[in-house]
N, C-alpha and C positions, 0 to 999 in steps of 0.2 A: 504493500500500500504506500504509496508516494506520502511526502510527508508534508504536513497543513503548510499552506504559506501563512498560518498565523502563528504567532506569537503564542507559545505554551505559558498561562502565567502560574505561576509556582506562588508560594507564599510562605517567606521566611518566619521565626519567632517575631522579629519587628513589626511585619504586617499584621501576622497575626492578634498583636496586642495591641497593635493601632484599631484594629476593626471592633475589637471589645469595649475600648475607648468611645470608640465613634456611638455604637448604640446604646453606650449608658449617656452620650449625648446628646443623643436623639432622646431615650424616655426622661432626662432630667428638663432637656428644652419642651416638652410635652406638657410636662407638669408645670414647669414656669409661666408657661405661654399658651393658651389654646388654640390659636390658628399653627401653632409648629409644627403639628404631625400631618396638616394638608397638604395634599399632593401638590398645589397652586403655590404654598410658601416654599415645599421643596425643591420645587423644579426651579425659583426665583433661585433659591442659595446654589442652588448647580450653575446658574447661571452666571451666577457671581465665581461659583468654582471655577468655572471655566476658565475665564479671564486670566486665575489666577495658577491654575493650571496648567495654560502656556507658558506664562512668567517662568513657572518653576521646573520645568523642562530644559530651557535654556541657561537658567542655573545649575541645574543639576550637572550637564554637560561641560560647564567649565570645573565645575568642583569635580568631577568623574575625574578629570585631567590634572588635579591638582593645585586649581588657581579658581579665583571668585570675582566673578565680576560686578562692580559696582555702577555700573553707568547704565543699569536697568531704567531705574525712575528716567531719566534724559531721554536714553534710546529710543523708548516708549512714546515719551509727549512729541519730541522730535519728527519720529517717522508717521505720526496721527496728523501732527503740523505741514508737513511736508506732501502728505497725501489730501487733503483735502484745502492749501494753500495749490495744487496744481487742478481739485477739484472746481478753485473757485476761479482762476484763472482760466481754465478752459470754456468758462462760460458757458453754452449750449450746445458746444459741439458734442460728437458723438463718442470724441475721445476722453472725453473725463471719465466715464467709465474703467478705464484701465488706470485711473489713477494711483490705485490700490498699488500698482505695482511700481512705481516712484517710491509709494512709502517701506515697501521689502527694499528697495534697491538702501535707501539712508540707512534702513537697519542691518542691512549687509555690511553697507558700506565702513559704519561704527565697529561692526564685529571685526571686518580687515583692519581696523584702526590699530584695535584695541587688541587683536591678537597679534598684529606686528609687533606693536610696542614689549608683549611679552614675551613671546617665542622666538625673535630677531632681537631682540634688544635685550632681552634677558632683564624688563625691569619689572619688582615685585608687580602680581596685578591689584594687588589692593592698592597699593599706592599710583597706579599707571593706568586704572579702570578709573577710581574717585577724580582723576587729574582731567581725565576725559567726560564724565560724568559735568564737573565743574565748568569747561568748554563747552558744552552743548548747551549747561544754563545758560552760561553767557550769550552765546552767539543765539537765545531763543531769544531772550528780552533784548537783545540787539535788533532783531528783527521785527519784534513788536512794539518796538522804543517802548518795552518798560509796561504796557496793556497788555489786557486780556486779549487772547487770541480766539476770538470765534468766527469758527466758519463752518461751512458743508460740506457733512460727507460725503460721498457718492451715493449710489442707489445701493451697490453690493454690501458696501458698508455697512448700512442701515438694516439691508435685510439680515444679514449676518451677525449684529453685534445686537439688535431688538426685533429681530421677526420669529417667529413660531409657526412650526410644523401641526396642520391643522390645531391653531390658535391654541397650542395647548405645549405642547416640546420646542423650547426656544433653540434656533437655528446655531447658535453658541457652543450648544452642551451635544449637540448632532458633530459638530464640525470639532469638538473636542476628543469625543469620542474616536471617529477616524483618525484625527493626528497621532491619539495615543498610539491604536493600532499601530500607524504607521513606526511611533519611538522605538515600540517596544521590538517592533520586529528588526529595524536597523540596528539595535543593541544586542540581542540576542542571536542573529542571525547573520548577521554581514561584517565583513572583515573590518571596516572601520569602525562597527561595536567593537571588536575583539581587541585591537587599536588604541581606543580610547582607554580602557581597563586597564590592560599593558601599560600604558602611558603614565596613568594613575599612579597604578602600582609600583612602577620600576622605571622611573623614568630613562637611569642610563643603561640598565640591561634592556629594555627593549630600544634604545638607537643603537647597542651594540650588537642586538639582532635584525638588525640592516632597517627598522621602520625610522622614517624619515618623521621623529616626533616634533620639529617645529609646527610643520601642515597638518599636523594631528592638533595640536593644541591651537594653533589658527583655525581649524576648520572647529574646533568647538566653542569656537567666540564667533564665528559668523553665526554659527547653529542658535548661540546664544539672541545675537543683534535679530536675527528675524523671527525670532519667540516672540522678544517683547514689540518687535513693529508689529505682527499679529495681534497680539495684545492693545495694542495701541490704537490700532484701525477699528476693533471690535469695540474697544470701548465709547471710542467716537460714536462709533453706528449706534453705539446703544444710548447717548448721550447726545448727541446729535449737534457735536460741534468740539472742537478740538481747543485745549488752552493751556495753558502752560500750569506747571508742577500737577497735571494729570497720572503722572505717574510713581510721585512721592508715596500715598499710601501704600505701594507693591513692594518696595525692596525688603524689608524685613520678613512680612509675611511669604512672598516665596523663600528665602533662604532658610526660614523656621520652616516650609514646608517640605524642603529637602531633608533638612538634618534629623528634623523630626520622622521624615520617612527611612530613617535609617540609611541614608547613601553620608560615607566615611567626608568628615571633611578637609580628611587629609590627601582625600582621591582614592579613586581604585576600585570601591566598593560600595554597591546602591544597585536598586532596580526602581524602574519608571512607577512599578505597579505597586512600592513602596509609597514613594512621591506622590500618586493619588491617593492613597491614604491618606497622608499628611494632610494633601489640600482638602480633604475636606474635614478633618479634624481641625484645623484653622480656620476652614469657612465655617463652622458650625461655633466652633466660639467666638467668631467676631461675628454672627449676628445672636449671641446669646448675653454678651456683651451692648451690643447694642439696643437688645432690647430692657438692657436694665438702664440706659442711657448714660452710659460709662463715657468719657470725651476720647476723643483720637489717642493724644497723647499719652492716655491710659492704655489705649491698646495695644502703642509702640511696646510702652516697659512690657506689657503681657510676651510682646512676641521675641522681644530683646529675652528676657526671664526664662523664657520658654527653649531658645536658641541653646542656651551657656548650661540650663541643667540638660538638656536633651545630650548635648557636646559631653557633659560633663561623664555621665552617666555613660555613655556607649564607650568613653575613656578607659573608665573603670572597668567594666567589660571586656575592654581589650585586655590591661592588662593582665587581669585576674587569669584570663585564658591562655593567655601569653607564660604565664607565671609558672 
């Protein structure tokens, strides 16, 4: 029997205890809240997963390799900016429609930026991501001299980031779905999954076994830059105008959705189908969170708090194992 072109998904102790997590989160938000357990609230929080979900893909992808990138929030607003800045400039032609793909192209573009500067230049990425990250504010409020940037997204946009599948399955948590698909098979199945691991893991035994790990860790900072332009387009669509620090909320909660989903952050070791876990253990308490009417900045410390014991903890684990 030939074998699935899907992706087998397996489930470590991590997932596992994440999933246990997840529905004592679900019956505690039941009981806080009575609209939490309707199918109409949940499909919203998936919606919002989604979003979040891209983000934390292309995070994941740079931590898999060993590096983190920080220039999410920017990348994000950036390529939302950039595609519906060519949306509004095309006017009525018939080509604004491809707009969408102006804005993969900035989020590309930032990923080659930003994977040059560390895999060519060998400079740490937290410090060489946040420096890029701080450039793209720049040059956004340079663009907008300093106002709010609103504009329209295209049509695809808007279907994709707030339209629903017979008005009930938002076209978000569909197009999420399939990416996953898509991750988890290029990870598990295809050499440059196997690559990135390697990479991880052992960064100069695997260039001493002839892989060429600069374009490994560059290709996972493009992989990175066009998560968050997806993200960044989708939330336009869903919002229905692009503006600046659009994508401040996202950086901690995707890298808390990584770590918390069990992928190492020291590189090497994670699965995708951990990382959905996580996202929706994080979507589930930032709107349980919200609905006690907790403020932003409380949420941060929640996902900051959440990050350093999650870190702390699979530490401990190593060692103990290691021991």
């Amino acid at each position: 029997m030939n074998q699935s072109i899907f992706p087998r998904i397996s489930m470590d102790t991590s997932t596992r205890a994440l999933l246990i997590v997840l529905t004592i989160l679900i019956a505690v938000g039941g009981m806080v809240h009575d609209q939490f357990l309707s199918p109409r609230y949940l499909l919203l929080q998936l919606q919002s997963g989604a979003l979040l979900g891209i983000i934390a893909a292309g995070a994941m992808l740079v931590i898999l390799v060993g590096h983190i990138d920080l220039s999410v929030p920017w990348t994000l607003s950036v390529s939302a900016i950039v595609s519906t800045a060519v949306m509004q400039a095309g006017g009525g032609s018939e080509w604004v429609e491809l707009s969408p793909l102006a804005g993969l192209v900035a989020g590309a573009a930032i990923g080659i930026l930003n994977g040059f500067g560390v895999a060519y230049l060998r400079i740490p990425s937290l410090i060489w991501t946040l420096a890029i990250n701080a450039i793209l504010l720049g040059a956004s409020a340079f663009y907008a001299g300093n106002a709010v940037v609103a504009s329209q997204p295209s049509h695809l946009m808007t279907m994709l980031g707030s339209g629903k599948l017979f008005n009930l399955v938002p076209n978000s948590v569909l197009l999420w779905i399939v990416f996953s698909v898509g991750l988890m098979w290029l990870l598990r199945r295809t050499v440059i999954g196997r690559y990135i691991y390697l990479v991880g893991s052992r960064e100069k035994a695997a260039y001493l076994s002839g892989i060429d790990t600069r374009r490994v860790v560059l290709g996972a900072f493009v992989l990175s830059g066009v998560c968050s332009a997806i993200a960044g387009m989708l939330l336009a669509g869903y919002a229905g105008q692009a503006y600046q620090r659009m994508g401040d909320p996202y950086l901690l909660p995707g890298i808390a959705a990584v770590v918390v989903g069990g992928t190492s952050i020291l590189g090497g070791k994670g699965t995708y189908g951990g990382t959905i876990a996580g996202v929706l253990v994080i979507t589930l308490i930032s709107s349980m969170l919200s609905l006690m009417h907790v403020p932003e900045a409380i949420k941060q410390i929640c996902y900051g708090v959440l990050i350093v014991g999650m870190v702390s903890l699979y530490s401990i684990r190593q060692t103990t194992a290691a021991a």
